[in-house]
C-alpha positions as CSV (number, residue, x, y, z in Angstrom):
1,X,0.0,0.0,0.0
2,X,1.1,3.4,-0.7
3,X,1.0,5.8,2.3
4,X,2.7,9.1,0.7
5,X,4.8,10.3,-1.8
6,X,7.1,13.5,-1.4
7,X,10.5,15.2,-2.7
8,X,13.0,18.0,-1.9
9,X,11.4,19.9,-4.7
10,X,9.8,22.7,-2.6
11,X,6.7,23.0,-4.9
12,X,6.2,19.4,-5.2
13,X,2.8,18.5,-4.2
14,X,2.9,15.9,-1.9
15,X,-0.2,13.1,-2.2
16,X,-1.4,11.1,1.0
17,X,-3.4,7.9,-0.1
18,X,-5.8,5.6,2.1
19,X,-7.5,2.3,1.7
20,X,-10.3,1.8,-0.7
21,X,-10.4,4.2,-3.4
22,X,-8.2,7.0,-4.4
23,X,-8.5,8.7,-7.5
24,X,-5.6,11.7,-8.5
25,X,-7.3,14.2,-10.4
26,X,-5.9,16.6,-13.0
27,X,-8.4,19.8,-13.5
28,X,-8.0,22.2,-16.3
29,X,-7.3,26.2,-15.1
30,X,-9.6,28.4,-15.8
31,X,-9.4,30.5,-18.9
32,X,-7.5,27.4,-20.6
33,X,-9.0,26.5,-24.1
34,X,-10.3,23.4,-25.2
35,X,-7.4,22.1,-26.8
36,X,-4.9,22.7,-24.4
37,X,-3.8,19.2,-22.6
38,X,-3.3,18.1,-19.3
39,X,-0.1,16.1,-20.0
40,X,2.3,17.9,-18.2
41,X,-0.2,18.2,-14.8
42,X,1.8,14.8,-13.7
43,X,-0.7,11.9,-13.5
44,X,1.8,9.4,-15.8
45,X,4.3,11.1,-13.5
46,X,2.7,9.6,-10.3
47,X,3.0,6.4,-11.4
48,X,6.7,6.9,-13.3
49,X,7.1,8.0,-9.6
50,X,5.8,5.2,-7.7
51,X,7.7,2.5,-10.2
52,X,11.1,4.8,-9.3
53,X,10.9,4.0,-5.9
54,X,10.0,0.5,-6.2
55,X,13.4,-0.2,-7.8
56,X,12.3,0.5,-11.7
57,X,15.7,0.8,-14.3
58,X,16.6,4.4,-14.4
59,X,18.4,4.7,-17.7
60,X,19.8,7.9,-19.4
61,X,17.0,8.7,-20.6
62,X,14.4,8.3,-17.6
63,X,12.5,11.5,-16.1
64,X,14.2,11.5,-13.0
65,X,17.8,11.6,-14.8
66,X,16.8,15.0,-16.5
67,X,18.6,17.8,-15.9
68,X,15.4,19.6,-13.4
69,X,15.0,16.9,-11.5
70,X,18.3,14.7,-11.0
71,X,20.2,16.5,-7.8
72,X,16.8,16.2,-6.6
73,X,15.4,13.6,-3.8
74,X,11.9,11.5,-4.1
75,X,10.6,10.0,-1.2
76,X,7.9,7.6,-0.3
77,X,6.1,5.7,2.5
78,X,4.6,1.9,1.4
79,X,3.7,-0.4,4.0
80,X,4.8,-3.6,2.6
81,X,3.8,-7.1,4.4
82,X,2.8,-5.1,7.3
83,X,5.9,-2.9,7.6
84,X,5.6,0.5,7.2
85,X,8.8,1.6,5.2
86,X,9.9,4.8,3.8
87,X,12.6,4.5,0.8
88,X,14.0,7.8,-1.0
89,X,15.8,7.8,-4.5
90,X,17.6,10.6,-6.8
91,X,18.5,10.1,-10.3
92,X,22.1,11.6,-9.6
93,X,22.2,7.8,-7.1
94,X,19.6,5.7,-8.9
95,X,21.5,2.7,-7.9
96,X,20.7,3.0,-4.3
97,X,17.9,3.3,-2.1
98,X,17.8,5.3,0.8
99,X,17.1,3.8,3.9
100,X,17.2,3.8,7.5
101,X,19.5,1.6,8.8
102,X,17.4,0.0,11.3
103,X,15.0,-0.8,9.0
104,X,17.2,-2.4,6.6
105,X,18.7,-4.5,9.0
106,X,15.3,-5.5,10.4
107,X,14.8,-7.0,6.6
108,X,17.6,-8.5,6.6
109,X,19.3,-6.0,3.9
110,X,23.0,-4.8,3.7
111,X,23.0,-1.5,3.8
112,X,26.1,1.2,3.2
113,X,26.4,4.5,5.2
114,X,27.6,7.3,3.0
115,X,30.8,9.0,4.3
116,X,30.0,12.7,3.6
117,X,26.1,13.0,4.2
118,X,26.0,9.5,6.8
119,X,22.8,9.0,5.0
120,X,22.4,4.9,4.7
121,X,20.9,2.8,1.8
122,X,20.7,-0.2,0.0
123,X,21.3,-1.2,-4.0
124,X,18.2,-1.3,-5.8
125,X,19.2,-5.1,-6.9
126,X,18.8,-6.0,-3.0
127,X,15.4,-3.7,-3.0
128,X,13.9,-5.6,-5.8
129,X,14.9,-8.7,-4.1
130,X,13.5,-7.9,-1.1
131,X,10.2,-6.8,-2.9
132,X,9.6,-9.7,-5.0
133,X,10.0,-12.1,-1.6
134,X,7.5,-9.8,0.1
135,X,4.9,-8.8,-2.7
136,X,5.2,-12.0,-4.8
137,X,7.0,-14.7,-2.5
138,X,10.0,-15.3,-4.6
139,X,12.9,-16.9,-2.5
140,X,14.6,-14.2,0.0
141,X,18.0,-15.4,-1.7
142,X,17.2,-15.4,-5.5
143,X,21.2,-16.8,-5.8
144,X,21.3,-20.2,-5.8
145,X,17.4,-20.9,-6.7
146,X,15.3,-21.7,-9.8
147,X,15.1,-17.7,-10.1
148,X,18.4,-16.8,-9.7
149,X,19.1,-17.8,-13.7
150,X,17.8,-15.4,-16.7
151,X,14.6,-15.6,-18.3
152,X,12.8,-16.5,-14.9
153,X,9.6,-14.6,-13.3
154,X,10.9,-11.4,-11.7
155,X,9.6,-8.6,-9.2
156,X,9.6,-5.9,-12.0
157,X,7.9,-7.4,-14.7
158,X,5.4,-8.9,-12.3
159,X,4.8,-5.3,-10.5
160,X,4.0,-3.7,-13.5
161,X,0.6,-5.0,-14.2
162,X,-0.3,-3.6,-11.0
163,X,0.9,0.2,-12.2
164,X,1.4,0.0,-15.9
165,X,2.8,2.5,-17.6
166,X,2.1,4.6,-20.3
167,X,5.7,5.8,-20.8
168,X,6.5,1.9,-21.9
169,X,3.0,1.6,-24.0
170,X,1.8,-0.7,-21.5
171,X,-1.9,-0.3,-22.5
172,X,-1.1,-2.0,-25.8
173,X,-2.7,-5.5,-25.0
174,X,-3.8,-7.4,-21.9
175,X,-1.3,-9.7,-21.7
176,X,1.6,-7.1,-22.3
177,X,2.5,-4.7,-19.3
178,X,4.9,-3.3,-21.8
179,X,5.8,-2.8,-26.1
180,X,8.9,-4.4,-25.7
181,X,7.8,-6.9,-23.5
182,X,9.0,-10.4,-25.0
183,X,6.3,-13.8,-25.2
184,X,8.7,-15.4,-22.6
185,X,8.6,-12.9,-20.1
186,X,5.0,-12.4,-19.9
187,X,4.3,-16.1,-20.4
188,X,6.3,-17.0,-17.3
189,X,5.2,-13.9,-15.0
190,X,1.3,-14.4,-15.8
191,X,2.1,-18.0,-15.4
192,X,3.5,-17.2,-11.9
193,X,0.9,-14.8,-11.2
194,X,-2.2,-17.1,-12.0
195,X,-0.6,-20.0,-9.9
196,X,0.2,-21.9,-12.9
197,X,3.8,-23.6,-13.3
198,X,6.0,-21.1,-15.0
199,X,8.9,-23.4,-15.7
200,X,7.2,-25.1,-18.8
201,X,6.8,-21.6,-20.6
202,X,10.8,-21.3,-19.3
203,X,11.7,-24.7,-20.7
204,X,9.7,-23.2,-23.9
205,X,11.7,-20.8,-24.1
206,X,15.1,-22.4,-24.3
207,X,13.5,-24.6,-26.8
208,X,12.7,-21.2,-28.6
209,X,16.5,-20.0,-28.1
210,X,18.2,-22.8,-29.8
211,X,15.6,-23.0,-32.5
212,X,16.7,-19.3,-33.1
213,X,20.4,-20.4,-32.5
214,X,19.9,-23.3,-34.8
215,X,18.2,-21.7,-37.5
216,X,21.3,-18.8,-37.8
217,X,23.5,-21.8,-37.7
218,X,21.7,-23.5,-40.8
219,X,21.6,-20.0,-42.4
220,X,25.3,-20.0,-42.2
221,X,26.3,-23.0,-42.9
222,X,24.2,-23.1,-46.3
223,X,26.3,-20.5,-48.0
224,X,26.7,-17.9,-44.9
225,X,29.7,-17.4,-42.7
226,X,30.0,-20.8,-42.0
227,X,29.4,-22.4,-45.2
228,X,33.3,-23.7,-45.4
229,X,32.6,-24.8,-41.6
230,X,29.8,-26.5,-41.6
231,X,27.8,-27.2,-44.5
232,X,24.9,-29.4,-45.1
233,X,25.0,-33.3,-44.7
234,X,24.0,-33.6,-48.8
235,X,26.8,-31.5,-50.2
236,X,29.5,-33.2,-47.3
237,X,29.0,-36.7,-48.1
238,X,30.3,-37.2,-51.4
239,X,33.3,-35.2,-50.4
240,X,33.9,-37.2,-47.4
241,X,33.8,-40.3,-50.0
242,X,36.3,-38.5,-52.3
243,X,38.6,-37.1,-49.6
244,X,38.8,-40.8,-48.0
245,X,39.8,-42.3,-51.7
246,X,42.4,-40.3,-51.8
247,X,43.8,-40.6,-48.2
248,X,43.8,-44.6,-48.8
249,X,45.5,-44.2,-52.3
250,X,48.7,-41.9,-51.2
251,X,48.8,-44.3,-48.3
252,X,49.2,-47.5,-50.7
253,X,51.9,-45.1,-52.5
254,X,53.9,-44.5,-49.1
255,X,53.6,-48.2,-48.3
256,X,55.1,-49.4,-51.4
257,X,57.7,-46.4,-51.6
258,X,61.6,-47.3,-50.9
259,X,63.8,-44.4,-50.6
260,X,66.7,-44.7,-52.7
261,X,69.9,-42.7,-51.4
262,X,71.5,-41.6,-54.5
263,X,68.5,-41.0,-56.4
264,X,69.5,-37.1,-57.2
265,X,73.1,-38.5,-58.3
266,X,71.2,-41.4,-60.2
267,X,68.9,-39.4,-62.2
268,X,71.9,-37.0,-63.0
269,X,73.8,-39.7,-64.6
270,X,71.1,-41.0,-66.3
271,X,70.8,-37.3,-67.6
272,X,74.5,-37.5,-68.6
273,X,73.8,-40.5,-70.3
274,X,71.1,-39.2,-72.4
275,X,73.2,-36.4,-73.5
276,X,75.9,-37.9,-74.6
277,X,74.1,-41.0,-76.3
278,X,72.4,-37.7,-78.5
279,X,75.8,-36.3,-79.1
280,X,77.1,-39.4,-80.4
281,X,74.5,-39.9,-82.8
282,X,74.8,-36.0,-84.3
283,X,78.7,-37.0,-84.4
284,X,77.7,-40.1,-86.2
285,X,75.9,-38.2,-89.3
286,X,78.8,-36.2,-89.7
287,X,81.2,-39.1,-89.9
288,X,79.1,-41.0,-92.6
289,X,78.7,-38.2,-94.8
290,X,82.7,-37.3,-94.6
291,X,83.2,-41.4,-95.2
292,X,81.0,-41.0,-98.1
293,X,82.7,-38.3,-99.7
294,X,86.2,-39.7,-99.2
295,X,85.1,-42.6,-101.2
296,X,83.9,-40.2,-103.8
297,X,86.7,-38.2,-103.8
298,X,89.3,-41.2,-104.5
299,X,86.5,-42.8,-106.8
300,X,87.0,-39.5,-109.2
301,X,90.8,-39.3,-108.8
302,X,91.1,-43.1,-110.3
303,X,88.7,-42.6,-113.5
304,X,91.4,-39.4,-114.9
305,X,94.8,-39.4,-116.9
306,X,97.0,-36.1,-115.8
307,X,98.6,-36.5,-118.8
308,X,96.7,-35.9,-122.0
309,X,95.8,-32.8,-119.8
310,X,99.8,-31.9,-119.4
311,X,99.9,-32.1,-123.5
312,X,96.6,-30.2,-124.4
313,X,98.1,-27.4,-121.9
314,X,101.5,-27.1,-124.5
315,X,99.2,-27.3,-127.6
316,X,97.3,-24.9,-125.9
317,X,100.6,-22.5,-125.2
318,X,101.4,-23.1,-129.1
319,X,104.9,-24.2,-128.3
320,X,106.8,-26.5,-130.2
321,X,108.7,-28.5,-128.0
322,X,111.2,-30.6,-129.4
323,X,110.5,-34.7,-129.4
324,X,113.2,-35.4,-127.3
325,X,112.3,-33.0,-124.8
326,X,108.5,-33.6,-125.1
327,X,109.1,-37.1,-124.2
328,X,110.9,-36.7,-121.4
329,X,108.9,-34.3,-119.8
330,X,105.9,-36.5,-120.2
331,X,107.6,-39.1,-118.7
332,X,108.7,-36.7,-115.4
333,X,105.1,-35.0,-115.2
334,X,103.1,-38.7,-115.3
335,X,105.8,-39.9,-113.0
336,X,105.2,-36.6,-110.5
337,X,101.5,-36.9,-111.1
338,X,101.0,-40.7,-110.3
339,X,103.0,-40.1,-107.4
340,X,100.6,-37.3,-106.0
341,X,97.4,-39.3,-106.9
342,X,98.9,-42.3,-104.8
343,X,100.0,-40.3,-102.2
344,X,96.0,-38.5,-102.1
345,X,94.4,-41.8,-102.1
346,X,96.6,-43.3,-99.4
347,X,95.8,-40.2,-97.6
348,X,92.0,-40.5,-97.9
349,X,91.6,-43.8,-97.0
350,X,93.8,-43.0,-93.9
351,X,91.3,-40.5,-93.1
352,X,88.0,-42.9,-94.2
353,X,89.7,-45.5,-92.1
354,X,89.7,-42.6,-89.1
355,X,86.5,-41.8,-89.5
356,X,84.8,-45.6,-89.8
357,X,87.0,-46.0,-86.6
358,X,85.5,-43.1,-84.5
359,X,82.3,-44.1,-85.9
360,X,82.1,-47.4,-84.4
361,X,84.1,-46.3,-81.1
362,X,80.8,-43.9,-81.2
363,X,78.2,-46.8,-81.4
364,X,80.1,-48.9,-78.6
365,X,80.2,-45.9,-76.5
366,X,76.2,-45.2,-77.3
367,X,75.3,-49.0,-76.8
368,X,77.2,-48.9,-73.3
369,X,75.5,-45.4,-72.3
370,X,72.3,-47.3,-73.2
371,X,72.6,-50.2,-70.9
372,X,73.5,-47.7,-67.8
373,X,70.4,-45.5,-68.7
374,X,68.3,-48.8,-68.3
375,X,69.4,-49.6,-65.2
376,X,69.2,-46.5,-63.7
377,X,65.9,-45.8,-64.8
378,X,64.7,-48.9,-63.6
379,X,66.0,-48.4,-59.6
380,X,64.2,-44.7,-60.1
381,X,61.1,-46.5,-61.4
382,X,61.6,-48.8,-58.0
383,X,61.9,-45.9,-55.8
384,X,62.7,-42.2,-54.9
385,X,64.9,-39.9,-52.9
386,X,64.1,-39.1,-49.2
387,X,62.6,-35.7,-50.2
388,X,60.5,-37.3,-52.6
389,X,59.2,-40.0,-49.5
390,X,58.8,-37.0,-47.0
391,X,56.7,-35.2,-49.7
392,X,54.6,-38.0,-49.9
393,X,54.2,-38.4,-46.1
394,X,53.1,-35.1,-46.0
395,X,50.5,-35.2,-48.6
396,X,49.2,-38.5,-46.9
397,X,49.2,-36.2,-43.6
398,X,47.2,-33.3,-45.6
399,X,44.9,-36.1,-46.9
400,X,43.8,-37.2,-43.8
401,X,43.7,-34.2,-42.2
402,X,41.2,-33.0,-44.7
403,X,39.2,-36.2,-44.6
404,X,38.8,-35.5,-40.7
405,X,38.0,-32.0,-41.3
406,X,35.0,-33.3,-43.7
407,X,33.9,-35.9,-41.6
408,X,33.6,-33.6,-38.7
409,X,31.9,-30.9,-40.1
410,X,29.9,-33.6,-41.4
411,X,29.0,-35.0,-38.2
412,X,28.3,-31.5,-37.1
413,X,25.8,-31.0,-40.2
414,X,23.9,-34.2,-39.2
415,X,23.9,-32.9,-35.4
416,X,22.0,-29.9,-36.7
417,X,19.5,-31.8,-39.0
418,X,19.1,-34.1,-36.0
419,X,18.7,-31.2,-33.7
420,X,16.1,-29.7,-35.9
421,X,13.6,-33.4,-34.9
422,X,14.7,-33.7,-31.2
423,X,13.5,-29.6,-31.1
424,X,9.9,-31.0,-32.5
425,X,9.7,-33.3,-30.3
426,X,10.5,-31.2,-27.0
427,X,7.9,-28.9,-28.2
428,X,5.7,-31.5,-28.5
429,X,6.2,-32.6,-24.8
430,X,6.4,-29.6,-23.3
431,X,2.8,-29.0,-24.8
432,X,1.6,-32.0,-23.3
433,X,2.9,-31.0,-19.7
434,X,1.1,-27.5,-20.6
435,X,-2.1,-29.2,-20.8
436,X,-1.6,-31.1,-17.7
437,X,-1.1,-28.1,-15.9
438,X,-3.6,-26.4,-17.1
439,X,-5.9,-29.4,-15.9
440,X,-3.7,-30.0,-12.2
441,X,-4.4,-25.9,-12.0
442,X,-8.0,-25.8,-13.3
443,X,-9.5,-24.5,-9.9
444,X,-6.8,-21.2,-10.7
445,X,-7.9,-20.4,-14.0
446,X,-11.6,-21.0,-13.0
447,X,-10.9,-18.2,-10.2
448,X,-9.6,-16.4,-13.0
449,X,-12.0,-17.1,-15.3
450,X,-14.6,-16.2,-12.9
451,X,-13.3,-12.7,-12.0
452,X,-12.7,-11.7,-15.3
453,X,-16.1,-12.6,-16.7
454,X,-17.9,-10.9,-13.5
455,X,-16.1,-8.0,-14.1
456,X,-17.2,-8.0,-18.1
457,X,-20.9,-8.4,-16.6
458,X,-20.9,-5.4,-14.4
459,X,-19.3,-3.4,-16.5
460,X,-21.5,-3.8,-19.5
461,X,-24.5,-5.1,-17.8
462,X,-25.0,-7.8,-20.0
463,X,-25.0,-5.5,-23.1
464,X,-21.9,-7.6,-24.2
465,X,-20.6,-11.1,-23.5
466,X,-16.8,-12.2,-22.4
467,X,-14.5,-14.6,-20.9
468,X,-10.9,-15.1,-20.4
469,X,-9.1,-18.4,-22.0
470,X,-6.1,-20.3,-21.4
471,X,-4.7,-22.3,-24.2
472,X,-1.9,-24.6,-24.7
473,X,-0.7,-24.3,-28.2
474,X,3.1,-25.1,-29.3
475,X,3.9,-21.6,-28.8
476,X,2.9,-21.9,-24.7
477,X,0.1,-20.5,-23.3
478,X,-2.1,-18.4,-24.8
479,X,-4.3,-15.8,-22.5
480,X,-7.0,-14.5,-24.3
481,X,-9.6,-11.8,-22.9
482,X,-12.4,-10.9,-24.9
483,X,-15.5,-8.9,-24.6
484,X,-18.0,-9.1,-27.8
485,X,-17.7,-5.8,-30.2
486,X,-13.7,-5.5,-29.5
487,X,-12.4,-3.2,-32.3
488,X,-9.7,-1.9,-30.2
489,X,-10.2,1.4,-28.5
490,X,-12.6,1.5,-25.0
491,X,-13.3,-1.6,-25.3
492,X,-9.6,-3.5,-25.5
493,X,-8.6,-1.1,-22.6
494,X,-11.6,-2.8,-21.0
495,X,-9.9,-6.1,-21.5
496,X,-6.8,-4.8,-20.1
497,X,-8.5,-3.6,-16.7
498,X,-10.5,-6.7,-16.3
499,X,-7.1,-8.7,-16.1
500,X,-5.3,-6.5,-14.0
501,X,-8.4,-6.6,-11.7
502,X,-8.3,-10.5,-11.6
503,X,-4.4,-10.3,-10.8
504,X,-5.3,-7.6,-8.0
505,X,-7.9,-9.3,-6.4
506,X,-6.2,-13.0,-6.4
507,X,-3.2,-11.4,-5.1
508,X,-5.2,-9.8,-2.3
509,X,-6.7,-12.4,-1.1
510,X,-3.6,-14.5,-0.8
511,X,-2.7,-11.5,1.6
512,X,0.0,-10.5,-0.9
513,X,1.3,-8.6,-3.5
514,X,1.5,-4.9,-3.8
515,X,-1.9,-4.3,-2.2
516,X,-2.6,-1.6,-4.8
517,X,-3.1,-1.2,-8.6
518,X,-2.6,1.8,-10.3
519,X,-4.6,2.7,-13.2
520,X,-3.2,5.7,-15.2
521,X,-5.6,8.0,-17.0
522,X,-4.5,6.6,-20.2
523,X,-6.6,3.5,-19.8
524,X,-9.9,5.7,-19.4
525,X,-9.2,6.9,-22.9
526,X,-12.3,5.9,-25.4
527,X,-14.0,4.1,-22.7
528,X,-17.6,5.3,-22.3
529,X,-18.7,6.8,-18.9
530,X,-20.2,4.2,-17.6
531,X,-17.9,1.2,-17.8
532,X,-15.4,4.0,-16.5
533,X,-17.4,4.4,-13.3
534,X,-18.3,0.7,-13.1
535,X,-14.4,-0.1,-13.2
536,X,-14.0,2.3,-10.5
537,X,-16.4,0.9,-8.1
538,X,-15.2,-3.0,-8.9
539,X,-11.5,-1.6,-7.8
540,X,-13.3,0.4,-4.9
541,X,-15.4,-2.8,-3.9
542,X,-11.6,-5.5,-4.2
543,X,-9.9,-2.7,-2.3
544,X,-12.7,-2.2,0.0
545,X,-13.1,-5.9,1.1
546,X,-9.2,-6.9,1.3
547,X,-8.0,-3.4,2.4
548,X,-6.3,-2.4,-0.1
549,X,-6.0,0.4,-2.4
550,X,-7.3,0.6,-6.1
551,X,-5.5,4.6,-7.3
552,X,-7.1,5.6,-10.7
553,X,-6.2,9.1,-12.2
554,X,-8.7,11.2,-14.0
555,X,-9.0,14.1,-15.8
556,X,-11.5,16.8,-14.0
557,X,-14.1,16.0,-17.4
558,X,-13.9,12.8,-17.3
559,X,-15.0,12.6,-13.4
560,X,-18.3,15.4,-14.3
561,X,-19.3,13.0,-17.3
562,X,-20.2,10.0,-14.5
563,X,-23.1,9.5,-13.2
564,X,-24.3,10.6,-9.8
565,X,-25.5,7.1,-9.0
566,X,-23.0,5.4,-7.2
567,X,-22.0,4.4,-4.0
568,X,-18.8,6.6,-4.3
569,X,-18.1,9.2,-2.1
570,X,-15.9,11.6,-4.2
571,X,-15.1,13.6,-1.5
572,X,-13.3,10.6,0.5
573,X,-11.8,9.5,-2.7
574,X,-10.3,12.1,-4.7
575,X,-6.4,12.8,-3.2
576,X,-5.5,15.8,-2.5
577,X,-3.6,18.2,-3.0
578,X,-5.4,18.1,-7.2
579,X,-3.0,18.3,-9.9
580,X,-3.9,21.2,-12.7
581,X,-2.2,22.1,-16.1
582,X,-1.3,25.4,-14.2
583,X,2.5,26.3,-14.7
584,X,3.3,25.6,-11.3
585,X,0.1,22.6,-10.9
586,X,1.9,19.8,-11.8
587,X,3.4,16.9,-9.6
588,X,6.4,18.7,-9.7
589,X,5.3,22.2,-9.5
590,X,6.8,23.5,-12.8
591,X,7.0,22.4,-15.8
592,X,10.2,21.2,-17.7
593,X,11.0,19.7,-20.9
């Protein structure tokens, strides 16, 4: 319950609330037009305020972190499992709450004394804690218990359908105390809330993470980031097949591989040989053609006379030579000319005989070079040098290595197509323990049920039928309110009051939670005047009965448009000091940006 609220601000207007009924009221000044809105008169502000205090996230952005407001302090009184307890907060130390220390030691909170001011106070984390035990009865010591984990039912989530807020769109759906509010989180905390087991929308949830995880992976690996890691089981199973032929084959090489130690020197020999076996043959034409034209050469020399030649060269002259002398000098020139022809001839088959000789040295020396070739060629064939055998070791070890690689990404493929059934099938029995559930819980959905579908009948008066459902579909449960005619507007904020009301009156009769709700002014809008006063007295009449507090905030037109019939007592209800869209009528007395 919420006793009072206050700040350091020294035109704040502090509110004092009471059991039953209390309804903050924003008027318009006079000699404001029509138009003019009431925004800034500080109704959302109340219960921004309220969830400050309680341990809500203050980020950067948050109204109490703004540059009017953040040296200043807001205070509040709550009486809280029947303690009364006054907290303060600033947005210049959201991350503690200021505290007596006798108080926090009396709930069992560690508390730190600040050096300069030797004001005391606790971390919001410890607050919240504390909170969720006493409101909601989560463990004292969240560490160490089925809470203490992520994605579990919380204080704050589970607060804020008791003072949603319009800053966060809360008023978006029934189910949804917030815009960003994810399925998980409000599966699990209504879950919690109606008394039904939360940890089957939690195991839901993890199913939901890895399908999310496993469908990026299968993304990936079909052409994505980890298409060279992965891969899909189709494509990788011929290329394992492949990768382990060829692994098998270089091993069958290596086995039957003998290193020989000369093999460089061996297959520069057989080089050599090669070489020279070519050189001989080029020497070889050369020698047959000089052979051949020797022979010619003596052939021609044998087939002439010198001679007659000698005697047409004196005719030729026209000398007269005498017969004496003619004779002798034939007989001197054919006796100097046979000589020179013999002497040729013996020379050119002296060279012939050279040549024929080299010439058959050559084909010895070829045949010989021949045989060594073959031999040689015939250990390479058998073998190969050490570098040759390492080379092949490694290729073997690359082999492998890639076959392994294949085989486990593979493996890995298969896991995921494999993790894609065993996900189907943990859906499939988590909906089945859903159901059970819902049947082991019946009597708390009927309570439920029953709230929620009296509260449509008084507030339309049997002008419109509804009901709330709970369904257990793959997705987790389904909570469905629903009053005939919805097109959104009045009538889907309707729906959104008639489950907060349910969770506000289960929770007060357990003696528990909050042991307020707060509806902002925001839900009124659209709503026709009289389910707007019927909603009030159905949170008058819960709060009346369990002593509790239902605080609704209204604009000044809103309250003349309701009827005078009712049991209301507006003078008891509405809180005073009321707000205004005066410059200085706000919550916090001025305005700001």
């Amino acid at each position: 319950m919420i006793l009072s609220l206050g700040s350091s601000l020294p035109k704040f207007k502090e509110l004092t609330f009471h059991a039953g009924l209390n309804v903050v009221l924003s008027t318009r000044a006079d000699g404001s037009n029509e138009g003019k809105t009431r925004n800034s008169a500080g109704k959302s502000s109340f219960v921004e305020l309220v969830q400050f205090l309680l341990g809500a996230d203050c980020d950067k952005d948050d109204l109490f972190r703004k540059k009017a407001l953040v040296d200043e302090t807001f205070r509040g009184t709550f009486r809280i499992a029947g303690r009364e307890i006054q907290v303060e907060r600033s947005g210049s130390a959201f991350g503690r709450i200021g505290m007596a220390a006798e108080v926090a030691e009396q709930l069992g909170l560690p508390w730190k004394q600040d050096k300069g001011s030797g004001a005391t106070s606790i971390s919001t984390a410890d607050w919240n804690q504390y909170l969720g035990h006493a409101m909601f009865g989560l463990p004292s010591a969240l560490k160490g218990s089925a809470y203490g984990v992520s994605y579990t039912p919380s204080f704050r989530p589970m607060f804020s359908y008791f003072a949603r807020r319009d800053r966060s769109a809360g008023f978006i759906s029934p189910e949804r105390q917030a815009e960003m509010q994810q399925r998980w989180d409000w599966q699990e905390n209504l879950s919690y809330l109606l008394g039904l087991d939360w940890r089957i929308s939690h195991d839901l949830h993890n199913v939901r993470q890895r399908e999310r995880m496993l469908k990026e992976l299968k993304k990936a690996a079909k052409g994505g980031a980890l298409g060279d890691i992965i891969g899909t089981s189709a494509e990788l199973r011929p290329q394992v097949v492949l990768a382990r032929d060829k692994a098998t084959k270089l091993g069958e090489r290596l086995a039957r591989f003998e290193v020989v130690d000369s093999y460089r020197e061996l297959s520069a020999e057989a080089a050599a040989a090669k070489a020279e076996m070519q050189a001989i043959a080029r020497r070889a034409v050369v020698l047959n053609e000089t052979i051949e034209y020797l022979r010619n050469a003596i052939e021609g020399e044998r087939s002439g006379s010198p001679l007659v030649d000698v005697e047409r060269l004196y005719e030729a002259v026209g000398v007269e030579l005498p017969g004496l002398v003619v004779q002798r000098r034939r007989e001197q020139v054919a006796a100097f000319q046979a000589s020179v022809l013999a002497n040729r001839r013996a020379h050119l088959t002296e060279e012939i005989a050279r040549a024929e000789g080299e010439l058959a040295l050559g084909e010895q020396r070829s045949t010989a070079l021949e045989v060594t070739r073959t031999r040689i060629l015939a250990i390479l064939r058998s073998g190969g040098a050490l570098d040759d055998f390492i080379d092949l070791q490694r290729l073997l070890a690359e082999a492998e290595a890639e076959h392994a690689a294949l085989q486990e990404r593979l493996r890995s493929a298969e896991a995921l197509e494999q993790e894609t059934t065993q996900l189907d099938v943990e859906r499939g029995h988590i909906k089945l323990r859903l159901s059970a559930n819902l049947r082991d819980k019946q009597s708390h959905i009927e309570d439920a049920m029953l709230l929620i579908g009296g509260a449509i009948g008084e507030l339309y008066k049997g002008d419109r039928s509804g009901g709330f459902e709970v369904e257990a579909t793959d997705n987790g449960p389904e909570f469905r309110i629903s009053i005939q005619g919805d097109s959104g507007g009045g009538i889907s904020n309707m729906e959104i009051f008639c489950l907060d009301f349910a969770l506000f009156t289960i929770w007060q009769r357990k003696g528990m939670g909050p042991g307020f709700l707060i509806h902002d002014s925001r839900l009124f809008d659209g709503v026709d005047p009289r389910q707007i006063l019927k909603a009030l007295e159905l949170g008058k009449a819960t709060a009346d009965i369990h002593k509790g507090q239902y605080i609704a905030c209204l604009n000044s037109d809103v309250l003349n448009s309701l009827s005078e019939e009712t049991n209301i007592v507006w003078e008891e209800a509405i809180v005073e000091p009321t707000l205004s869209d005066r410059e200085d009528g706000g919550l916090f007395g001025f305005r700001f940006d």
